[in-house]
C-alpha positions in Angstrom: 82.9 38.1 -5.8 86.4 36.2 -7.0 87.5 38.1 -10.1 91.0 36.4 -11.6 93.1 38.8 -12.1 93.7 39.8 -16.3 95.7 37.8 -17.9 97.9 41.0 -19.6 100.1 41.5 -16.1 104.2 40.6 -16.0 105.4 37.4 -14.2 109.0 38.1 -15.3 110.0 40.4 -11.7 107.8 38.4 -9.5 109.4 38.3 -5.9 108.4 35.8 -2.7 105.8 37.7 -0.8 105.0 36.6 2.7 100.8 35.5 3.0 99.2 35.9 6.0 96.8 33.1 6.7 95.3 32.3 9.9 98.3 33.9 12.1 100.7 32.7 10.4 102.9 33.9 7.3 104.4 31.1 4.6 105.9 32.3 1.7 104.2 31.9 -2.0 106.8 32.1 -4.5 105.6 30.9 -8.0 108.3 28.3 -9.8 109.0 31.1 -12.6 109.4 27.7 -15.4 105.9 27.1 -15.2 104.1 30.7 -14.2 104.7 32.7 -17.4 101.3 34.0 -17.3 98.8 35.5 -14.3 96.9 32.9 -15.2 99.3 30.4 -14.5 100.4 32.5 -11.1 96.6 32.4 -10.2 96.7 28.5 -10.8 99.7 28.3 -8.6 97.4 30.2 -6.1 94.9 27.9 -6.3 96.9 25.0 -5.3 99.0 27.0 -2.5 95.4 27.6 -0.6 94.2 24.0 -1.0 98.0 23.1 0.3 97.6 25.7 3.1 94.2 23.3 4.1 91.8 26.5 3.4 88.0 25.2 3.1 87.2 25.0 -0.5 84.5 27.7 -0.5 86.9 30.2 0.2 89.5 28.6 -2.2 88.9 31.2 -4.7 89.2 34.0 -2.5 92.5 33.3 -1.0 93.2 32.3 -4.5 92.7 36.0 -6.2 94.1 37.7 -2.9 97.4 35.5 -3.2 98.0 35.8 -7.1 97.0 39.5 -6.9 100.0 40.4 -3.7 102.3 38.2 -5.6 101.4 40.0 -9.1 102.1 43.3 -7.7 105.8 42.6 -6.6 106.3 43.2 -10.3 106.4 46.9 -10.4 105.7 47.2 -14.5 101.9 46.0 -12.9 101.2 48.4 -10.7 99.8 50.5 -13.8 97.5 47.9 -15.2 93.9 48.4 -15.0 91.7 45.6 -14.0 89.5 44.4 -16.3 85.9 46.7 -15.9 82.5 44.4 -15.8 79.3 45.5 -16.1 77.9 45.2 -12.9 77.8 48.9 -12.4 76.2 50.9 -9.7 72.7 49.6 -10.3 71.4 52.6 -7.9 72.2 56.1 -8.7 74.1 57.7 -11.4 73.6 61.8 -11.9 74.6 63.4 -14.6 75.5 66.6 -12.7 74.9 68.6 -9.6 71.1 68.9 -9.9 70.5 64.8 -10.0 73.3 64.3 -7.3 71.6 67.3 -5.3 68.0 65.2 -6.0 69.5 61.7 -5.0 71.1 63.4 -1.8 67.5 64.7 -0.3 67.4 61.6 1.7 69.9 59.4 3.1 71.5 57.3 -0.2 74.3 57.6 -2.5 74.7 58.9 -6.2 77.9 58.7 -8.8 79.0 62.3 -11.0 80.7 60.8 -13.6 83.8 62.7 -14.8 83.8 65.1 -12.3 87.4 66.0 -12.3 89.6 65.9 -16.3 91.7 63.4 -17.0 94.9 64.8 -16.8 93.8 66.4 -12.9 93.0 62.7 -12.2 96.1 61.1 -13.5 98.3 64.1 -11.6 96.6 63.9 -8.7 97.3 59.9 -8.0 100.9 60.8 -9.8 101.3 63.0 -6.5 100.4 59.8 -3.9 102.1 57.4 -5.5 105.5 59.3 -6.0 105.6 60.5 -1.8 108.1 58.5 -0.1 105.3 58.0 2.7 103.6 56.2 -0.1 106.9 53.8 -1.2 106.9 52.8 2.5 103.5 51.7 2.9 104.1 49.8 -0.2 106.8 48.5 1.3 104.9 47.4 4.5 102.2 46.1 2.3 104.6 43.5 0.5 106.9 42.5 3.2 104.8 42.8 6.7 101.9 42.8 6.0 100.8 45.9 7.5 98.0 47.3 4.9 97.6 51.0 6.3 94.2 51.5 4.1 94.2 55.8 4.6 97.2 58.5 4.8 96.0 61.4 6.3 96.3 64.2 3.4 96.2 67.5 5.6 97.4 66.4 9.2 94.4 67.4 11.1 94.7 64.2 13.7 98.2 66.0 14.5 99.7 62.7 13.0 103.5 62.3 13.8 105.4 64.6 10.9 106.9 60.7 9.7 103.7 60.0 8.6 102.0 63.1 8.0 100.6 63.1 4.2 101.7 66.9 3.7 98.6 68.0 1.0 99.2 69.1 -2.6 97.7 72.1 -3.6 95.7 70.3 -6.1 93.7 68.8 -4.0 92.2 71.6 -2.6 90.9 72.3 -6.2 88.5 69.3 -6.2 86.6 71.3 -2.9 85.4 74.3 -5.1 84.1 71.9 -8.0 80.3 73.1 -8.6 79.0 69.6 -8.5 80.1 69.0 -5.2 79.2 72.4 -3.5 76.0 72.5 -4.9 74.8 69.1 -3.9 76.8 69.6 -0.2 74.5 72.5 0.1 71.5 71.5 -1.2 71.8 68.7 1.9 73.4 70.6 4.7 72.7 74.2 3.7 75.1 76.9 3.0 76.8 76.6 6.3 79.5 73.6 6.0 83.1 72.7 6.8 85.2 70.1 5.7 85.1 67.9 9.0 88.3 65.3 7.6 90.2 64.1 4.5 91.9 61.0 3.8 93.8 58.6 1.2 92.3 55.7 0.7 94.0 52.3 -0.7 93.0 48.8 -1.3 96.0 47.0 -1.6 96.6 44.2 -4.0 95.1 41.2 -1.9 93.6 43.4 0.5 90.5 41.4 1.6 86.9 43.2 2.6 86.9 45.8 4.3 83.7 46.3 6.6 80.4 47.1 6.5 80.2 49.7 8.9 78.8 52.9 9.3 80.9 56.1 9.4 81.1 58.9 12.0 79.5 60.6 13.9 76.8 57.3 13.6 80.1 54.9 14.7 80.6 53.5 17.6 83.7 55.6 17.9 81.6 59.0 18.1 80.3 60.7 21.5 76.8 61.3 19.5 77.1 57.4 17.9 73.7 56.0 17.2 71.4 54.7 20.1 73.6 57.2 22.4 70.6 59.5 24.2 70.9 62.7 22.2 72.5 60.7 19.0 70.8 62.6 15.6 68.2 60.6 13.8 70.1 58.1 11.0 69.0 60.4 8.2 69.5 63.4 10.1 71.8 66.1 7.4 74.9 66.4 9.6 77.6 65.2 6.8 78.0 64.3 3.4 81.1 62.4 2.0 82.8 62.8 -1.3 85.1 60.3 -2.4 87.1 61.2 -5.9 88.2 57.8 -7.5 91.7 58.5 -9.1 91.4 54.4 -10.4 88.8 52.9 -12.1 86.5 51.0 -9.4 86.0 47.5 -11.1 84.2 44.5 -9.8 87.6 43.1 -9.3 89.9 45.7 -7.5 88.3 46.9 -4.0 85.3 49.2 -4.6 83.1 50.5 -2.3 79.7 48.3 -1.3 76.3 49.6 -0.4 73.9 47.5 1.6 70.3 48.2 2.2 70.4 47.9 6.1 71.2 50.9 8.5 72.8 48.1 11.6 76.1 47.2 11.0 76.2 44.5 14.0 74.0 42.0 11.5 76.9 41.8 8.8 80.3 40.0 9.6 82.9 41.9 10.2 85.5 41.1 6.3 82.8 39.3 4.8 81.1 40.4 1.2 77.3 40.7 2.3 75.2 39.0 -0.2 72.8 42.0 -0.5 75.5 44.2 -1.0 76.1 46.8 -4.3 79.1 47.1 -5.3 79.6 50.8 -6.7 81.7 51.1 -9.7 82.6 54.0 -11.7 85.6 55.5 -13.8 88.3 57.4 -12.9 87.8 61.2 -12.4 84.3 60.0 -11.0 82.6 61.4 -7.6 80.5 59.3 -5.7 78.3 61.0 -2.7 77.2 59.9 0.3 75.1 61.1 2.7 72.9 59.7 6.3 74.1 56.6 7.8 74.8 53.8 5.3 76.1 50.6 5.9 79.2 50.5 3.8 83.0 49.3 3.0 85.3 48.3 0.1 85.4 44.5 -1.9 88.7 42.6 -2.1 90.7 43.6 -4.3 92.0 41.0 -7.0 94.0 43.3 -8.8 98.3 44.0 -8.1 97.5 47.7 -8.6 96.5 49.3 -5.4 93.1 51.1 -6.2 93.3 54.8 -4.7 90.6 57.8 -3.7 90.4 60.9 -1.9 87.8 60.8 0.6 86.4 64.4 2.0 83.7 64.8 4.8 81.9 67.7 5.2 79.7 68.6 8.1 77.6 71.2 9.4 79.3 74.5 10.9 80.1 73.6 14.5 77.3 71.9 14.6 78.9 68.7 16.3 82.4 67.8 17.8 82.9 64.9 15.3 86.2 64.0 16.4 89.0 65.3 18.8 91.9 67.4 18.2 95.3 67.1 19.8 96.6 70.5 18.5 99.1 72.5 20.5 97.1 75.6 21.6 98.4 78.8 21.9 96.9 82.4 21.0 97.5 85.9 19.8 94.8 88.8 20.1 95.2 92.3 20.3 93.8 95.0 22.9 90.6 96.2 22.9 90.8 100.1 21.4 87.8 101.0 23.5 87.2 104.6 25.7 88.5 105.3 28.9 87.4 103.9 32.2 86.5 107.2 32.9 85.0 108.2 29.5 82.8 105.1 29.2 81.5 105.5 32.8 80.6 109.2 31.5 79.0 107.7 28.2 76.7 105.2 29.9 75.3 107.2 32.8 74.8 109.9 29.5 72.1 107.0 27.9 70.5 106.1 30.9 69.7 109.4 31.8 68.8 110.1 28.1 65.7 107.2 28.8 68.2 104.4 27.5 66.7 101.1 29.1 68.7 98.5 27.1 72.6 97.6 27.0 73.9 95.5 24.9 77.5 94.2 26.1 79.4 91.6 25.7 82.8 89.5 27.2 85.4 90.8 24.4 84.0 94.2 24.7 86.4 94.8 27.9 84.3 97.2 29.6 82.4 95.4 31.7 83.9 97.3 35.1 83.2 101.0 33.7 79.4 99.7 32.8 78.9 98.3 35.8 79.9 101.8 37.8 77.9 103.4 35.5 74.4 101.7 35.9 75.2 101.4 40.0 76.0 105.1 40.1 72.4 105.4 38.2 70.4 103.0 39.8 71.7 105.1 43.3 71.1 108.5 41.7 68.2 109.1 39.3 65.2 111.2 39.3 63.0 109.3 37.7 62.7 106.0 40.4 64.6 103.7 37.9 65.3 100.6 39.3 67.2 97.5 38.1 63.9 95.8 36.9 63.5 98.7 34.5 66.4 97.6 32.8 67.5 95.2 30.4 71.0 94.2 30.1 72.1 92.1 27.6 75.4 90.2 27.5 77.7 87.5 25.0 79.8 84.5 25.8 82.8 85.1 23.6 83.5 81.6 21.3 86.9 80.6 23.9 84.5 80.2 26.4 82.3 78.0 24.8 82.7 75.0 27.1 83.0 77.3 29.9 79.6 79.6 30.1 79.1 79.2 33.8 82.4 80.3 34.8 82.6 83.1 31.9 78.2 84.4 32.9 79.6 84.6 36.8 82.8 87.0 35.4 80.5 89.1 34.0 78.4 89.5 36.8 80.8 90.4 39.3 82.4 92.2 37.3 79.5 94.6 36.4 78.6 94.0 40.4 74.9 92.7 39.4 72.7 89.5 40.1 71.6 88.4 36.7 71.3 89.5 32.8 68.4 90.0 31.4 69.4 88.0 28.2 72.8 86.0 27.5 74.1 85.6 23.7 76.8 82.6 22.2 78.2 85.3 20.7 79.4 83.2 17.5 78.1 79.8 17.1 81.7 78.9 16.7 83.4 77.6 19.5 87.2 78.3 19.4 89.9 76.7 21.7 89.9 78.0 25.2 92.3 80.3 25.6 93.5 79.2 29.3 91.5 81.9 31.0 87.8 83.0 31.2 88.8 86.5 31.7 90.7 86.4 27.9 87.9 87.5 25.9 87.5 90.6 28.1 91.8 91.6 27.9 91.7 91.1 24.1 92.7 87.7 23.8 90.3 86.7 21.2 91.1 84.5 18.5 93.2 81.6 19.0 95.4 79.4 16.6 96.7 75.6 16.4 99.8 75.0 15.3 99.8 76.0 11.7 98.2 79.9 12.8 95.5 78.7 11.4 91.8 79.8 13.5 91.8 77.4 16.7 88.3 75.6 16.7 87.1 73.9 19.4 86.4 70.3 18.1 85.4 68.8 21.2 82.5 71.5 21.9 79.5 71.9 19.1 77.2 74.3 19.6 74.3 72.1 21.2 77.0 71.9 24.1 77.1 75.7 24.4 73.1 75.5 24.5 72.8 73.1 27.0 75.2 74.8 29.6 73.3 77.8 29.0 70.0 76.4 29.4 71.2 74.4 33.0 74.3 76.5 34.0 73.1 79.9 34.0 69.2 80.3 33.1 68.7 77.3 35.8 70.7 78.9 38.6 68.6 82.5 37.7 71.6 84.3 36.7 69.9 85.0 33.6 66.4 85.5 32.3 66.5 84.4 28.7 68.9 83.1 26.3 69.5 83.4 22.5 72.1 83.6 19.6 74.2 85.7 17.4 75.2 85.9 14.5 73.2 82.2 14.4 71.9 81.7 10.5 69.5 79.6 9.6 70.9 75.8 9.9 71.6 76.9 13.6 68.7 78.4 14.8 66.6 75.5 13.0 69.7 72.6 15.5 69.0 74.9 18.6 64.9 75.5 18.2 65.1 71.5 17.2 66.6 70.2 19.5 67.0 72.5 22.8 65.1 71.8 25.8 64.7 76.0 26.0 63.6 78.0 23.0 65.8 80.9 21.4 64.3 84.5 22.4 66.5 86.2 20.5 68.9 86.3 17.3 71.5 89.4 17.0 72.8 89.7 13.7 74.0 92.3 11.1 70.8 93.7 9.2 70.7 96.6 7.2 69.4 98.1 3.7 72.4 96.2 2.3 72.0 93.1 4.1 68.2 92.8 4.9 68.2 89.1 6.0 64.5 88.6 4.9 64.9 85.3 4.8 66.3 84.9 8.2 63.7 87.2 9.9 60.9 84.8 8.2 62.8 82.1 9.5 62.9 83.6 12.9 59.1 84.5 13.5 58.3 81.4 12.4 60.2 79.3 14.9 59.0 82.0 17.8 63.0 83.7 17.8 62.8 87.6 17.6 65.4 89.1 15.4 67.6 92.2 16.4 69.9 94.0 14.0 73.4 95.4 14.7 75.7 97.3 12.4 72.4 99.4 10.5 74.2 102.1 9.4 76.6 100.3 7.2 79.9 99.7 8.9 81.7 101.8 10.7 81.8 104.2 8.6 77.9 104.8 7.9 78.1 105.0 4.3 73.9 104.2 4.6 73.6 107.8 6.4 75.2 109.1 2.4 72.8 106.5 0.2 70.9 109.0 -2.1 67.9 107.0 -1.4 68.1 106.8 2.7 68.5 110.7 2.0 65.4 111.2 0.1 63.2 109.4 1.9 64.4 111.2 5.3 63.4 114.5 3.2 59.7 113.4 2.8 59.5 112.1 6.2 61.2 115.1 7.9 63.6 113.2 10.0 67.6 112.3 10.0 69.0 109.5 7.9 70.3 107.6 10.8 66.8 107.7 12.1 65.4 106.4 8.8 67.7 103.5 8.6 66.9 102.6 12.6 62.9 103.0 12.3 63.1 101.1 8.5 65.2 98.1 10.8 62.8 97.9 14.1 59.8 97.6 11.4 61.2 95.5 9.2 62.4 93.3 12.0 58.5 92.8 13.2 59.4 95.6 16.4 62.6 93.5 17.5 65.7 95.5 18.6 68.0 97.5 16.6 71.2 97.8 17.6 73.1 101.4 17.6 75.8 103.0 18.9 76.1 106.9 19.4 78.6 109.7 20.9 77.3 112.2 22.8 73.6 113.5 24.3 72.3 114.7 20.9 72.8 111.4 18.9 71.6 109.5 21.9 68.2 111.7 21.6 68.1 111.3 17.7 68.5 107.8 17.9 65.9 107.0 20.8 63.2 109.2 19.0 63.7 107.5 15.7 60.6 105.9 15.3 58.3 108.2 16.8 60.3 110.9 14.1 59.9 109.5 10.7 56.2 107.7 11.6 54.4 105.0 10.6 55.8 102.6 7.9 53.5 100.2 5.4 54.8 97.2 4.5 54.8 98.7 1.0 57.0 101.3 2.0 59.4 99.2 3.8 59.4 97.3 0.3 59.8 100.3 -1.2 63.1 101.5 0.3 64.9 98.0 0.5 64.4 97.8 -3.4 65.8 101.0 -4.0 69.2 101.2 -1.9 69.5 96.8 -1.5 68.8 96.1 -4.9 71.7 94.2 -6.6 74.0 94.6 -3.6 74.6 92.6 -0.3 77.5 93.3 1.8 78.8 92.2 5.1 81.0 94.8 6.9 81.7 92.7 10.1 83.0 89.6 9.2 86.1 88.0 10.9 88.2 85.3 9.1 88.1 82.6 12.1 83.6 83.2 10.7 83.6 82.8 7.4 82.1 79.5 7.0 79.3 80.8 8.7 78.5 82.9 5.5 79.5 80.5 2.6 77.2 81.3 -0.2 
């Protein structure tokens, strides 16, 4: 592994640098009569370890590490390149997004060479180098020592503001490049956030670093391998892109592959000797994905070697690490009808034969509904009781770590025993706000610090699940349990991996947003889907399509009952969302089916190729969501 630094690097600046060997810190200071080369500093080295009584196998180690600290106190070699062997990667290298996407179907590692230009490379490191936080580690680096290996670029550990890497915009350009999104989604799917970022820097000297394994396989995560519900070692839960801004030689600190997946059988600082060291140019992107054993070579070289390190993980899949934000929150009121008015609207549906209500926390109505189907369930004709009804209900996202207390809200507060079927509202668990009740008084979407969306990074989603499956469906406060607005990735982590299946999966389906995929998706893993928002926003524009129009002409019924009839049958008979003012649109609505008839799956076809094709739009779609439908 010892690599003598090149021979091309100043010795006319060179300052006493302090070594730390063994505990202790003498001071190598080359005689400048008789260094006028880095190979006579290396020399001098040499002779300063075998002084300092270090065993002679590790002579040339300490050798390279001392002449390359010593080297960089010269600041005219901080811009020299180390010299480039070629003992490249030996494993992987694509040529683009397709090979990288290829490579990444397992658990491995591939190199995109040139991924980023030139100049964006060169500007980008400009912009490290030139912060003052930067100068200071240097500083620290030289004169105590302290080698801080990775500046936080965006903050998100809610680092002290003193050494708080503040980003540049630029960096944010290398997340949209189409070799890295494509291969991120061909591993985790189109659901994924970036989890963290970091800096890293091998110092000149700086000795090996690792092997380990990073999160959330470490030691340091709550779902770290051999933990009881800890994913499988291969399991798709991140991917890691790391941008080299150097060139990564066999002589300046590149990263190291080994072929094990137990980081407890390799010494901690020690090169393992079936290690491969991963080399590549500047402007190169190397990939990583499952849980490889892994860590960075000495570096030989007095020009720290620097990279930008991104993980991306899952939507909300798993609380990967811990956030210390400040939490506070801003919503608005609910704009809903009256107390009076929706007491008046619901007893109007259940006497019009209405059986199921869908409700939810943030809805804020929970008390008028609750009047309503008591003042029924006291007064009806028909003998309707409360096991002739099916009420359906949503945990909003602030409440995510809080399902028990939020599921026994809502039952007092509609005065009942149980729900016939509790929703996760959004698989997206955002900070609690400080009260269950929020959701429910229009306190809905809280931010950190920056007004940014609040997440919850200490709740994932199979959290949410479990409480419901033990906190509410094993007390018998509810009946069944399922998602919304749950896409494919998280109905395929909950079906996986929950002790309770998912009956059901609410999400926006229409003509222009048919989710065939999904629906596929959802038969096959036993999950019933149910459409909301079918008449295209809230403004219907599907009751206007031309095509809606005509085939409600040949089938002698309304276009609102078209679209609601074309979404239970397309759905395989699962539920169809709608809301409706007044007694006359409740009717038209509940006789939708039985009004436009039968439907082959040819005609179903039929009408989703004329009005969907060549357009897909989303009309509920909140910002704090978004990553939920990446594309």
């Amino acid at each position: 592994m010892s690599r003598p630094p090149a021979t091309a690097y100043s010795t006319s600046s060179i300052s006493p640098v302090p070594i730390y060997l063994n505990g202790e810190a003498p001071t190598f200071y080359p005689d400048p009569r008789t260094t006028s080369s880095a190979a006579d500093v290396l020399q001098a080295a040499t002779s300063f370890c075998q002084d300092y009584g270090v065993p002679s196998p590790h002579i040339p180690t300490c050798a390279g590490s001392v002449a390359a600290k010593s080297l960089s106190s010269d600041p005219s070699n901080h811009e020299i390149l180390p010299p480039h062997t070629s003992a490249d990667t030996p494993f992987h290298v694509a040529s683009g997004a397709d090979a990288a996407s290829a490579v990444l179907s397992g658990p491995g590692a591939a190199i995109v060479p040139s991924a980023i230009p030139p100049s964006l490379t060169s500007q980008l490191r400009s912009s490290i180098t030139s912060h003052p936080d930067y100068r200071v580690a240097v500083k620290e680096a030289l004169t105590l020592g302290t080698r801080t290996r990775y500046i936080q670029p965006l903050c998100e550990r809610s680092a002290p503001a003193t050494s708080c890497f503040p980003v540049d915009p630029d960096f944010l350009s290398l997340l949209t490049l189409p070799s890295l999104t494509e291969a991120v989604s061909s591993v985790l799917g189109p659901n994924h956030i970036v989890d963290n970022t970091a800096i890293s820097i091998s110092w000149p000297g700086h000795g090996v670093f690792g092997p380990h394994i990073d999160r959330p396989f470490d030691g340091n995560s709550r779902y770290a391998a051999g933990a009881a519900d800890a994913p499988p070692l291969d399991y798709p839960v991140s991917v890691q892109a790391i941008f080299l801004l150097d060139d990564f030689t066999t002589s300046n600190g590149a990263f190291f592959l080994t072929p094990g997946t137990d980081p407890s059988l390799y010494p901690e600082g020690v090169y393992p000797d079936d290690a491969v060291l991963v080399t590549g140019g500047a402007g190169a992107m190397l990939l990583a994905h499952g849980a490889l054993v892994h860590g960075a070579a000495q570096n030989y070289s007095p020009r720290p070697r620097i990279a930008v390190l991104v993980q991306f993980v899952r939507s909300f899949v798993r609380p990967l690490h811990k956030s210390s934000a400040r939490r506070s929150c801003r919503g608005s009121t609910f704009a809903s009808l009256s107390h009076h008015d929706t007491v008046s609207a619901i007893r109007a549906a259940l006497d019009a034969g209405y059986t199921h209500l869908d409700l939810a926390e943030m809805y804020g109505n929970a008390a008028a509904v609750g009047e309503a189907i008591g003042d029924f369930l006291g007064n009806n004709d028909r003998g309707i009781t409360r096991a002739d009804l099916h009420i359906t209900s949503k945990v909003w996202p602030t409440n995510a770590g809080r399902v028990g207390d939020a599921v026994g809200l809502m039952l007092d507060t509609l005065k009942l025993e149980y729900l016939d079927l509790l929703l996760l509202h959004y698989p997206v668990p955002l900070m609690f706000t400080g009260d269950v009740a929020g959701p429910s008084r229009g306190v809905w979407f809280p931010t950190n610090e920056h007004w940014e969306c609040g997440f919850d990074t200490e709740v994932g989603l199979m959290d949410v699940w479990k409480q419901m499956e033990w906190e509410v469906l094993g007390t018998q406060r509810v009946r069944r349990i399922g998602c919304s607005n749950c896409g494919a990735s998280e109905l395929h982590e909950l079906t996986a991996r929950g002790r309770v299946g998912v009956s059901v999966n609410q999400v926006e389906g229409h003509l222009w947003m048919n989710q065939r995929g999904l629906v596929r998706f959802g038969r096959a893993r036993g999950v019933d889907t149910w459409f909301f928002g079918g008449f295209g926003g809230a403004g219907a524009e599907l009751m206007r399509e031309p095509g809606v129009l005509e085939v409600a002409r040949r089938r002698g019924c309304t276009a609102g009952q078209v679209l609601l009839a074309w979404g239970a049958e397309w759905t395989g008979g699962g539920g169809v969302i709608a809301s409706a003012k007044g007694p006359a649109r409740m009717a038209e609505n509940l006789a939708a089916r039985e009004a436009c008839g039968e439907w082959t799956g040819e005609e179903l076809e039929e009408l989703a190729g004329l009005v969907g094709a060549g357009r897909q739009e989303r009309f509920y779609a909140h910002k704090c969501f978004e990553s939920l439908w990446v594309h």
